[in-house]
BATISE-827517 format. One record per residue (C-alpha): x, y, z; residue in three letters. Coordinates in pm, whole numbers, plus 50000, padded with zeros to 5 digits. Each point is the difference from the previous one (the first is absolute). Last residue first. Layout:
N
+-------+-------+-------+------+
!    xx !    yy !    zz ! type !
+-------+-------+-------+------+
!     X !     Y !     Z !  Ala !
...
+-------+-------+-------+------+
END
This chain:
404
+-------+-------+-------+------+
!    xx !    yy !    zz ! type !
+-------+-------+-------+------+
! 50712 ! 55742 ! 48223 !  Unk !
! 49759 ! 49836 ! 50163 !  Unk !
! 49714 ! 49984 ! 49753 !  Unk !
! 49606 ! 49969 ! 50048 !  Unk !
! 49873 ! 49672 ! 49854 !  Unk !
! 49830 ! 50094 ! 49677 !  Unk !
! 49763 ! 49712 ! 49912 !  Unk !
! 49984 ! 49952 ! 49657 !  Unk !
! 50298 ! 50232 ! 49905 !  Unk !
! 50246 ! 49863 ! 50265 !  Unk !
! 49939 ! 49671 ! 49815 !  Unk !
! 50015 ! 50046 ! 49690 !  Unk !
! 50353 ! 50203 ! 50049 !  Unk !
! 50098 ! 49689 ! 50179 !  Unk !
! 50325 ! 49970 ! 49828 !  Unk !
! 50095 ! 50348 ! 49931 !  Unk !
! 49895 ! 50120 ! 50367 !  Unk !
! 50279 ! 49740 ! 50071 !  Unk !
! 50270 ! 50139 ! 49747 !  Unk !
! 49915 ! 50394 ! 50078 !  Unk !
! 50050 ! 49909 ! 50401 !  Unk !
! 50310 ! 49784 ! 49906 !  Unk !
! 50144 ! 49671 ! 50096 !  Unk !
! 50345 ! 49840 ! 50018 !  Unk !
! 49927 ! 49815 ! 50284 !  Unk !
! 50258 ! 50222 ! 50214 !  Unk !
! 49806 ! 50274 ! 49800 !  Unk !
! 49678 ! 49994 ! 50153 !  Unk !
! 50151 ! 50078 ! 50313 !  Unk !
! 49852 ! 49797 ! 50325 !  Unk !
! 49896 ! 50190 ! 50374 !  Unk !
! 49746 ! 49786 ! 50181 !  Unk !
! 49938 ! 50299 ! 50310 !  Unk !
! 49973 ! 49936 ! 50351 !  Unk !
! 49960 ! 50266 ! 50296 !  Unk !
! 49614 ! 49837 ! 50063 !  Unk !
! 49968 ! 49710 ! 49853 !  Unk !
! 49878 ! 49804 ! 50267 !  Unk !
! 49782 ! 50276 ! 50138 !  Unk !
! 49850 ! 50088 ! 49686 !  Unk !
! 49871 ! 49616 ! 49982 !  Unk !
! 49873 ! 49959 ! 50386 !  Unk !
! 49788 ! 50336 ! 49911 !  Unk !
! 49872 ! 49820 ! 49698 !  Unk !
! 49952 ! 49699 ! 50174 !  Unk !
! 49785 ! 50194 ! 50292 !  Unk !
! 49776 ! 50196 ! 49769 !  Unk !
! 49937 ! 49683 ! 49833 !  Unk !
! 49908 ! 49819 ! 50298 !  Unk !
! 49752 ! 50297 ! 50091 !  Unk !
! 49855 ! 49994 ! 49626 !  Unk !
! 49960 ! 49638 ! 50024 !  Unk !
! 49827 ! 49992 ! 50335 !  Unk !
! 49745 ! 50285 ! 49878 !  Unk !
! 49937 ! 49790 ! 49632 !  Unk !
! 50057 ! 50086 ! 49628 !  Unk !
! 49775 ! 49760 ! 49856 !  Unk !
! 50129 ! 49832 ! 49692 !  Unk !
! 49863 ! 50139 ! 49647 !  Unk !
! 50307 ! 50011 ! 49845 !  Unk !
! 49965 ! 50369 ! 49886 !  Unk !
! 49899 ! 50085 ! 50332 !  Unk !
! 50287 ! 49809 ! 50176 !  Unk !
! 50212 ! 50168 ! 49781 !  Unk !
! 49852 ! 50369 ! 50106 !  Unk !
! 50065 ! 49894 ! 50376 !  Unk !
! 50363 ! 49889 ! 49907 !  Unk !
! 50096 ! 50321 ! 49847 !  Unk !
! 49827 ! 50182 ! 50280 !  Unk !
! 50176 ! 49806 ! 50266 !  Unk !
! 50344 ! 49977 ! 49813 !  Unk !
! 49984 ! 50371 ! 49901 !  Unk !
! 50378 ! 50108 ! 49952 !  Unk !
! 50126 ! 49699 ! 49915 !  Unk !
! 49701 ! 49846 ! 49854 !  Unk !
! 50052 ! 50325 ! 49760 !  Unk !
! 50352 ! 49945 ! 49915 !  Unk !
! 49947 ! 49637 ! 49907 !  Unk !
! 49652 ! 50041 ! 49774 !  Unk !
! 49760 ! 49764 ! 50015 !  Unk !
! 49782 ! 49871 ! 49725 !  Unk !
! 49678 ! 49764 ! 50019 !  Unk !
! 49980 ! 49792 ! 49721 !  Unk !
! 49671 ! 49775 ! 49928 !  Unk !
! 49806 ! 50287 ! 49864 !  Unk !
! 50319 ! 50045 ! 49754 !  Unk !
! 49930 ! 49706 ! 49789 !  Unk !
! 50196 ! 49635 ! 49966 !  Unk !
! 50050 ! 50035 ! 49648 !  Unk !
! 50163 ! 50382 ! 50044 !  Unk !
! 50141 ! 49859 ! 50306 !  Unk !
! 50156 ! 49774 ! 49833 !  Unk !
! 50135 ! 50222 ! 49744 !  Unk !
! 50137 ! 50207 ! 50276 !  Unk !
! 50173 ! 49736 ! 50213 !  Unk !
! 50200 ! 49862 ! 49668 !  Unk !
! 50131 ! 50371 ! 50026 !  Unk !
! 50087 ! 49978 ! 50300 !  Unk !
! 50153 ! 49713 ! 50014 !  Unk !
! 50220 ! 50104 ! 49691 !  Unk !
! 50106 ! 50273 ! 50168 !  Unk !
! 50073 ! 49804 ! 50314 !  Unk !
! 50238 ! 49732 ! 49766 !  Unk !
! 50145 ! 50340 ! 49794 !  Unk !
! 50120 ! 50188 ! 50344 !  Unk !
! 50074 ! 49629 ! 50179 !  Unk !
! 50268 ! 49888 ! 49722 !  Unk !
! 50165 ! 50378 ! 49949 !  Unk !
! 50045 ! 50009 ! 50395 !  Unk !
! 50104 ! 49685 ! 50061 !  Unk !
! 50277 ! 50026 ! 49710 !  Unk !
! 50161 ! 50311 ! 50140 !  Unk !
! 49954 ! 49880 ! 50364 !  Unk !
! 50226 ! 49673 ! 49878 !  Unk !
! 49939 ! 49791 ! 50366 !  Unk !
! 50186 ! 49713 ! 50122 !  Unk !
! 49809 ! 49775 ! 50174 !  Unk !
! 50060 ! 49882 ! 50330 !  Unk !
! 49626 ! 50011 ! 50128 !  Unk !
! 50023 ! 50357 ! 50149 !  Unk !
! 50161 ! 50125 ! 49713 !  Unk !
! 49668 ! 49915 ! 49830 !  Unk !
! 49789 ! 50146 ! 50253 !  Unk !
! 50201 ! 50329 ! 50046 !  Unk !
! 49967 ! 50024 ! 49629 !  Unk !
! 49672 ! 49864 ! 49926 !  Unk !
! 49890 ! 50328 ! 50259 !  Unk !
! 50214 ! 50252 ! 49811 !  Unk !
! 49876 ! 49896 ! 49702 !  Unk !
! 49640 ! 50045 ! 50104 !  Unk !
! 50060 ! 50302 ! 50130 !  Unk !
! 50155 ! 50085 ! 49634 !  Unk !
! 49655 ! 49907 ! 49847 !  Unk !
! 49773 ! 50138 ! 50302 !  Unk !
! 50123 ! 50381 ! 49950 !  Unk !
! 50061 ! 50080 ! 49632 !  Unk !
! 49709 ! 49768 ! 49986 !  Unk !
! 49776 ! 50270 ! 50193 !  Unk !
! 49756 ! 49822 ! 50211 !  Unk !
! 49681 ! 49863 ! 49923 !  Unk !
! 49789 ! 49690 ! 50215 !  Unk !
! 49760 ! 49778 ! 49857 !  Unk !
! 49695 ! 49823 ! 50144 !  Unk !
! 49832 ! 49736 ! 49885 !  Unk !
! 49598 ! 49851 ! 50133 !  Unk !
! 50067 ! 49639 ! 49920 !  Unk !
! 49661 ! 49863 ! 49852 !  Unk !
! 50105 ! 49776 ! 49714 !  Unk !
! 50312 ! 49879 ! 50235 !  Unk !
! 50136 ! 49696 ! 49741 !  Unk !
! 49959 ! 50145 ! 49730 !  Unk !
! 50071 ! 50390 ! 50151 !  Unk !
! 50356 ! 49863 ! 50106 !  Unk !
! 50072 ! 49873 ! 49677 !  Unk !
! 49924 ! 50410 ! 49818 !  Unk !
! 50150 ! 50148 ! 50262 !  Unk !
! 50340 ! 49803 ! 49920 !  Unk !
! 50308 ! 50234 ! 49980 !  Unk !
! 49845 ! 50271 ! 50230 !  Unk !
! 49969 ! 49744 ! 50252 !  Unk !
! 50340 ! 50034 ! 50024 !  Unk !
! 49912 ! 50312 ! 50289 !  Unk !
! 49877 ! 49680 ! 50201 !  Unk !
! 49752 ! 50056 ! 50299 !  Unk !
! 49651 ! 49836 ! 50173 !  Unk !
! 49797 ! 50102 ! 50204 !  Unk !
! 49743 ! 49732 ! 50030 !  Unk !
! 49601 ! 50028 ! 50120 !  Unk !
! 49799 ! 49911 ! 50272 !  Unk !
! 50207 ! 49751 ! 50040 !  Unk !
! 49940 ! 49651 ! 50225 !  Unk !
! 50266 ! 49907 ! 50240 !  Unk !
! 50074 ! 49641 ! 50007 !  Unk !
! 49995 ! 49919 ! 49639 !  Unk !
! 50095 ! 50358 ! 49920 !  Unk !
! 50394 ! 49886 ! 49955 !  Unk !
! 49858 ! 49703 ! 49768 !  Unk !
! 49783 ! 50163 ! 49808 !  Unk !
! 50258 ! 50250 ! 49930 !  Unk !
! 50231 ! 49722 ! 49895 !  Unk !
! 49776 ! 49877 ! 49750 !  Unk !
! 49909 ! 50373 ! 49840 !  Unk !
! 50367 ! 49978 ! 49955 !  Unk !
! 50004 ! 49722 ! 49804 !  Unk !
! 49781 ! 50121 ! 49733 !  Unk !
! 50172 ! 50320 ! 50018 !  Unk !
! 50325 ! 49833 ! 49897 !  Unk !
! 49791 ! 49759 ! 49736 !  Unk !
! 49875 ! 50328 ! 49825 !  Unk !
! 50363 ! 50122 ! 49958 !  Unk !
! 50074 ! 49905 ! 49624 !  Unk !
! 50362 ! 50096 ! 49988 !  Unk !
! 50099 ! 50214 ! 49708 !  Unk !
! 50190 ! 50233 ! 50226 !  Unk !
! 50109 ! 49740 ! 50191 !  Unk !
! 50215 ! 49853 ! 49742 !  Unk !
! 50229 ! 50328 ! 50010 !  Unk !
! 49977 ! 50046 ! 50405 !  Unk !
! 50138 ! 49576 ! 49976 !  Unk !
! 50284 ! 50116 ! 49759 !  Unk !
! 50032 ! 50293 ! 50232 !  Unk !
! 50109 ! 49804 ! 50322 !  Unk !
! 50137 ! 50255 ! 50288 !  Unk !
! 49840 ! 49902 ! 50300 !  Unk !
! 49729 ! 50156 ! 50223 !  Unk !
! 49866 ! 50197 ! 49750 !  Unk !
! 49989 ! 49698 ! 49746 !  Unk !
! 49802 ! 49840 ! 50238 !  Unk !
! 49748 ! 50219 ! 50055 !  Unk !
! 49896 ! 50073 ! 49647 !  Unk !
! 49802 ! 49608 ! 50017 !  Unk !
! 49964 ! 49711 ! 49866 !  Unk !
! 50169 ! 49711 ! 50202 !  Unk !
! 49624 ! 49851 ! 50072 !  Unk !
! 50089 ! 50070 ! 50388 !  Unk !
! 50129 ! 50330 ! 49882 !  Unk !
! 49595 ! 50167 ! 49965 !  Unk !
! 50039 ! 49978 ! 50452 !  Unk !
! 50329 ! 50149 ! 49925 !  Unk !
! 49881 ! 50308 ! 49811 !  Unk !
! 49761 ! 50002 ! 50244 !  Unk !
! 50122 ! 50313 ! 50177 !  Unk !
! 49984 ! 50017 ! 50335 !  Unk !
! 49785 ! 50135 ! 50309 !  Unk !
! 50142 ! 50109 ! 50321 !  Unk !
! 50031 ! 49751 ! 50278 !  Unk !
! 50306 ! 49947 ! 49974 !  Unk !
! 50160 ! 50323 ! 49958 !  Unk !
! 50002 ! 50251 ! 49693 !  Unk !
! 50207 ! 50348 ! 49973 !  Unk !
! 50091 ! 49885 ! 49628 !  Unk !
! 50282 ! 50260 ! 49846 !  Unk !
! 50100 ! 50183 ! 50346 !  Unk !
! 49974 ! 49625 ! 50134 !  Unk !
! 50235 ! 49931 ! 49782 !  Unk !
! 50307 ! 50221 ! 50098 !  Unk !
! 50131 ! 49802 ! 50281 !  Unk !
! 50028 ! 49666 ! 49714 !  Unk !
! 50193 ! 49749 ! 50150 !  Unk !
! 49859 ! 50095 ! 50391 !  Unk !
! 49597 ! 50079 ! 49806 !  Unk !
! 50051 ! 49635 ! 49886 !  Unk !
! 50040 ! 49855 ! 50354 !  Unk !
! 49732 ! 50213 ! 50199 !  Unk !
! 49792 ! 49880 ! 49728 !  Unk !
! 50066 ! 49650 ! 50025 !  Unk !
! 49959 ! 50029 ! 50347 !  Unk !
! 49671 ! 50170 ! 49965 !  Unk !
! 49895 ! 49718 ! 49743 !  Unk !
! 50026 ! 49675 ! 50282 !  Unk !
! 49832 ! 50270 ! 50303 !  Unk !
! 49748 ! 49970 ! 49723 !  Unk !
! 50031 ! 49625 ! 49895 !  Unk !
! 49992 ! 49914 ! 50379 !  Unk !
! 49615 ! 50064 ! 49997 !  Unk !
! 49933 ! 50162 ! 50390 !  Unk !
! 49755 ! 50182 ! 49880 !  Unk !
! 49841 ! 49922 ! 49685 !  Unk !
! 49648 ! 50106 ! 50044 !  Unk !
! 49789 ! 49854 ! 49729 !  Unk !
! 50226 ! 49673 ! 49988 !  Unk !
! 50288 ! 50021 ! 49711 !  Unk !
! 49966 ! 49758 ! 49729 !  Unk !
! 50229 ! 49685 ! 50073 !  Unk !
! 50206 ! 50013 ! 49769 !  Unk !
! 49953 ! 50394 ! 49850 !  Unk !
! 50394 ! 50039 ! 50072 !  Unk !
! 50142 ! 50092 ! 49645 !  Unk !
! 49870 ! 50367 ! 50114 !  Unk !
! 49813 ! 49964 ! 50307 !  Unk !
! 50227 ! 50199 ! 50238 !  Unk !
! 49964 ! 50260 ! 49679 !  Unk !
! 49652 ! 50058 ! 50057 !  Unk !
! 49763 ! 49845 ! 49734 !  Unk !
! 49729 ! 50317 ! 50033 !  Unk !
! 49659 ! 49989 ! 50139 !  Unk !
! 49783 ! 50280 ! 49992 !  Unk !
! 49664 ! 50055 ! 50212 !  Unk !
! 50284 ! 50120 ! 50312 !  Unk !
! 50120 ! 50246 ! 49790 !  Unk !
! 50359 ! 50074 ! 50051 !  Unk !
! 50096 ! 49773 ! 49718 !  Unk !
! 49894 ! 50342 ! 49778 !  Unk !
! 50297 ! 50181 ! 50115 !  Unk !
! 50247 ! 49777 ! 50011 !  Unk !
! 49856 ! 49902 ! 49580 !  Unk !
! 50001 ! 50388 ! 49990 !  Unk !
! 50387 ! 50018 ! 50132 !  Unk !
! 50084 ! 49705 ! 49802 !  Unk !
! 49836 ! 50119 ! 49690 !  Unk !
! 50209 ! 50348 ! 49953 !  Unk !
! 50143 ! 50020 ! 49684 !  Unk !
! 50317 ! 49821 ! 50104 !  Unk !
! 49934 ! 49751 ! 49754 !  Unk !
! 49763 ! 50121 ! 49734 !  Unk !
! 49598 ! 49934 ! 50062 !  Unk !
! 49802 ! 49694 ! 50202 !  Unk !
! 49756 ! 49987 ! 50291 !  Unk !
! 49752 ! 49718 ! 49940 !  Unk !
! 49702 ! 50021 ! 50219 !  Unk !
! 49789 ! 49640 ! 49966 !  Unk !
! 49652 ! 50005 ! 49926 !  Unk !
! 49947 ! 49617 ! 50140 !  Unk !
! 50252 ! 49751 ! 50048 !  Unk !
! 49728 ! 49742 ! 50123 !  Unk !
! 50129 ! 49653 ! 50176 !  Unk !
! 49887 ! 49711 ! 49844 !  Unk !
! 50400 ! 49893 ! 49938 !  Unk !
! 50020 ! 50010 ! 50345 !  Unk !
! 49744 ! 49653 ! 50009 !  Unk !
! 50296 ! 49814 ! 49844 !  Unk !
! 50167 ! 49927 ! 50353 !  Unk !
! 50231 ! 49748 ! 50031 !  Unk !
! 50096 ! 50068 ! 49604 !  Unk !
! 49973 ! 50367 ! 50062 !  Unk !
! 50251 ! 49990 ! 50276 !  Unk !
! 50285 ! 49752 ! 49831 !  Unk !
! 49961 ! 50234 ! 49651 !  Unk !
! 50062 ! 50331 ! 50235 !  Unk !
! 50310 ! 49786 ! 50174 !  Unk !
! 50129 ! 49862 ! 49660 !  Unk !
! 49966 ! 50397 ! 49839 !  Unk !
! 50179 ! 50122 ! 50339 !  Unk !
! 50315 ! 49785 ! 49965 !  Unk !
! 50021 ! 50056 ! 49633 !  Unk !
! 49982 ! 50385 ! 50062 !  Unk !
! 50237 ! 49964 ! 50308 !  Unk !
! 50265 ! 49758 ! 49813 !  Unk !
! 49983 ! 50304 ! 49683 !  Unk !
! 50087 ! 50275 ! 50202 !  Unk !
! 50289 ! 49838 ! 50181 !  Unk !
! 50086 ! 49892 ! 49725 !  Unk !
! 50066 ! 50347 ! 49854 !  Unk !
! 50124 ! 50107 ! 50274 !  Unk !
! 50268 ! 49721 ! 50004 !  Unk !
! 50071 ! 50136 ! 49607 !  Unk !
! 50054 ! 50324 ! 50115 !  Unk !
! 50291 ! 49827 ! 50301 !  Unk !
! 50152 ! 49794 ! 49654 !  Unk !
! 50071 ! 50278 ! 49792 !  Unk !
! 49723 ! 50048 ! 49738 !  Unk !
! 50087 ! 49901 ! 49619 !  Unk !
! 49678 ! 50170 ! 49871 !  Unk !
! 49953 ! 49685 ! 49803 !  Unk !
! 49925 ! 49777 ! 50301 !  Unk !
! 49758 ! 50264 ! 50153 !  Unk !
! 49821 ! 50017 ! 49628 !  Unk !
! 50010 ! 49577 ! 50007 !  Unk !
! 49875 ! 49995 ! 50380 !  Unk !
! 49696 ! 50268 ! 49860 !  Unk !
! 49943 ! 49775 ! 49702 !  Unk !
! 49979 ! 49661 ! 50184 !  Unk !
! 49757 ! 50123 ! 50227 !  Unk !
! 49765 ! 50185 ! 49736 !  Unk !
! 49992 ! 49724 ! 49861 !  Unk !
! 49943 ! 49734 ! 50266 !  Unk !
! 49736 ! 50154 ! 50206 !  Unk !
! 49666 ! 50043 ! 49856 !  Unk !
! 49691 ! 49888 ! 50225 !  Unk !
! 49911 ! 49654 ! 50034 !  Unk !
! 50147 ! 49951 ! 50354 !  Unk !
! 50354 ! 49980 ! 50123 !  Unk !
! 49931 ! 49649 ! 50156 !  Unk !
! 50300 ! 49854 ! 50216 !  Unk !
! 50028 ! 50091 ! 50365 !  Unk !
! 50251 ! 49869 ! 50204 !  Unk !
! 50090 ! 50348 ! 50084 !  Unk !
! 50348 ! 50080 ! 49988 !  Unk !
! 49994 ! 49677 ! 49704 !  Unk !
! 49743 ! 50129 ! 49831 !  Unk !
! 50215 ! 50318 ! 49960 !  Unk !
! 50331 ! 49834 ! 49939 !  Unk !
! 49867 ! 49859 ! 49705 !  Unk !
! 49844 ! 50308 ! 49890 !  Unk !
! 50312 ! 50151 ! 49976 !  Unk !
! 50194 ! 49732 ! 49846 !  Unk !
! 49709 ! 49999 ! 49694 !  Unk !
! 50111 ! 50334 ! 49955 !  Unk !
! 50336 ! 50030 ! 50068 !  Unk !
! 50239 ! 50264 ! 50094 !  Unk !
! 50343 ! 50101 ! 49866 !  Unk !
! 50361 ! 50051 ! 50147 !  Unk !
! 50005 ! 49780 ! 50294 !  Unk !
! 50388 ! 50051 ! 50143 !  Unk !
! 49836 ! 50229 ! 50270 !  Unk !
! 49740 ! 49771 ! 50102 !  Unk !
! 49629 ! 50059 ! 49925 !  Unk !
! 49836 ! 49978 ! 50342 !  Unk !
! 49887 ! 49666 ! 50120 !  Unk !
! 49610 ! 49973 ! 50002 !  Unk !
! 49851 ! 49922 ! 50416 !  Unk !
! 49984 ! 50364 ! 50066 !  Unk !
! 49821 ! 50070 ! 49685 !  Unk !
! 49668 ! 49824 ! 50198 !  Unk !
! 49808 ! 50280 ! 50050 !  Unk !
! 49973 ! 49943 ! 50324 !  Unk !
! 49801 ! 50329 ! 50152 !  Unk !
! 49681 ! 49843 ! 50048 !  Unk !
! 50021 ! 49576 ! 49971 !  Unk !
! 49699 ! 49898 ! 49756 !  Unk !
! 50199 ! 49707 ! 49912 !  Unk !
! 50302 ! 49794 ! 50043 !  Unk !
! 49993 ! 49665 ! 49776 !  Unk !
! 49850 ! 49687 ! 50099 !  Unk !
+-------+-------+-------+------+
END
């Protein structure tokens, strides 16, 4: 009998590290060693395999240094691991999978534009319910209604307290704890199709195949995993967050007919380098080696071309089912701004909420109070003109005030 339904194991402890004369990872290896952490076998129907194999073969090709590929692995073993423990759960209990995901609250828009502060903002709700990052590749077993006293959340602040000692400037970047919610960029991972992944490590062969991808079976697997984290707690609704959502609106509305969406607009000249200063400190983080030059012509015409695949869906989508919000202002307004969403979503905007919100956003200014993300556009070897270039379409649709 394998291990199972044990909170806060996620069973990478138990897979050997890739050793320093290892020079390339394996696919089928990989999920070897991840049945065998578990003693779990089944991986489900859902895709796996290709998109597997391609991202190992991109991080093969990239000719990482032995610590980046560990990372990697790392990555990889606790995907695997949590796909055999999600596939355990709904076999021993297939009556999740009757679960209702309905009207879902997708927060999406450029990186850095703003969507984890709303998606912070909007978890503070006590009608919304958010996959909090102690839950994150850790839905096995789905969290009681009042976690107290769950390890995996004393579990994720130490991991925290961990990555904000390598990286003292991160939580400047992403001022997130535990119980805040995250993106589900990993969540749409389990399938090995997702924009998250080549963010967290540098694989552009597998960035180049996903941008054909067909991502229907990503969202089709996530709406499995949210049944299973709101097994045992019910939702009212989901607020849920992925600025790469932009690359795949028109997948995510398949499979979520009636997700109300929300973007958020910032200046590119400001979220693109942000968002190369961010895969940089990440990046360097994992033992790569980073060429800021080349990461910042790769991510200026990749988030263009989000972008611009976002605006012809939502031209097929429709605009009634956007709701826009604009960085700048949610800064300066956050109650108002958040008020007239809720409006345009058509969620009540409750007493308790508005007093927890007040609260959060007070929490919020205090933690960053005194501390400023400072980047130059040209250490990526990017200019105002040249950015404003590229999403000329887009600052013209929807004119997101400038900052500079």
């Amino acid at each position: 009998m394998g291990r199972r339904d044990k909170p806060g194991d996620d069973g990478v402890g138990l897979v050997r590290a890739i050793s320093e004369s290892t020079m390339a990872l394996d696919a089928d290896a990989l999920k070897s060693q991840a049945r065998a952490a578990t003693g779990l076998s089944d991986f489900g129907d859902a895709p796996l395999d290709e998109g597997l194999s391609r991202f190992v073969a991109a991080l093969n090709e990239s000719e990482h240094e032995p610590r980046a590929l560990a990372a990697a692995e790392r990555t990889i073993l606790g995907l695997l691991v949590e796909r055999l423990r999600l596939e355990d759960r709904i076999g021993r209990h297939p009556e999740v999978l009757d679960e209702p995901i309905e009207r879902p609250v997708f927060v999406t828009g450029l990186p850095r534009s703003g969507t984890t502060a709303l998606s912070q903002f909007l978890s503070e709700d006590p009608a919304a319910r958010s996959i909090r990052r102690w839950e994150l590749l850790n839905a096995v077993p789905p969290p009681a209604k009042d976690p107290f006293g769950d390890p995996r959340i004393e579990a994720t602040r130490k991991a925290f307290a961990a990555r904000d000692a390598a990286m003292p400037d991160l939580s400047i970047l992403l001022p997130v704890g535990a119980e805040d919610p995250s993106e589900h960029g990993m969540v749409l991972a389990l399938t090995f199709l997702s924009f998250h992944l080549p963010m967290m490590h540098h694989a552009q062969a597998y960035q180049d195949w996903l941008l054909q991808a067909d991502f229907r079976p990503a969202y089709r697997y996530m709406r499995r995993v949210l049944q299973v984290l709101q097994s045992r707690t019910g939702a009212q609704h989901w607020n849920l967050k992925n600025p790469n959502d932009i690359f795949s609106l028109d997948a995510l509305v398949a499979e979520f007919p009636d997700a109300r969406l929300v973007w958020c607009h910032r200046d590119p000249a400001s979220s693109v380098p942000s968002n190369c200063s961010l895969l940089t400190m990440l990046h360097l983080n994992a033992g790569e080696q980073v060429d800021k030059i080349e990461l910042g012509r790769t991510k200026l015409a990749v988030l263009a071309a989000g972008v611009r695949r976002a605006m012809a869906a939502r031209d097929r989508i429709g605009d009634s089912r956007f709701a826009d919000v604009y960085q700048r202002e949610l800064v300066e307004d956050t109650p108002g701004v958040v008020e007239r969403l809720y409006a345009r979503l058509g969620l009540p905007f409750s007493d308790a909420y508005r007093a927890r919100l007040t609260n959060r956003v007070t929490e919020r200014s205090d933690q960053l109070a005194g501390k400023a993300h400072r980047y130059e556009l040209a250490d990526f070897g990017l200019s105002l003109d040249g950015i404003r270039r590229e999403f000329g379409d887009y600052i013209e649709r929807f004119k997101p005030p400038r900052s500079a």
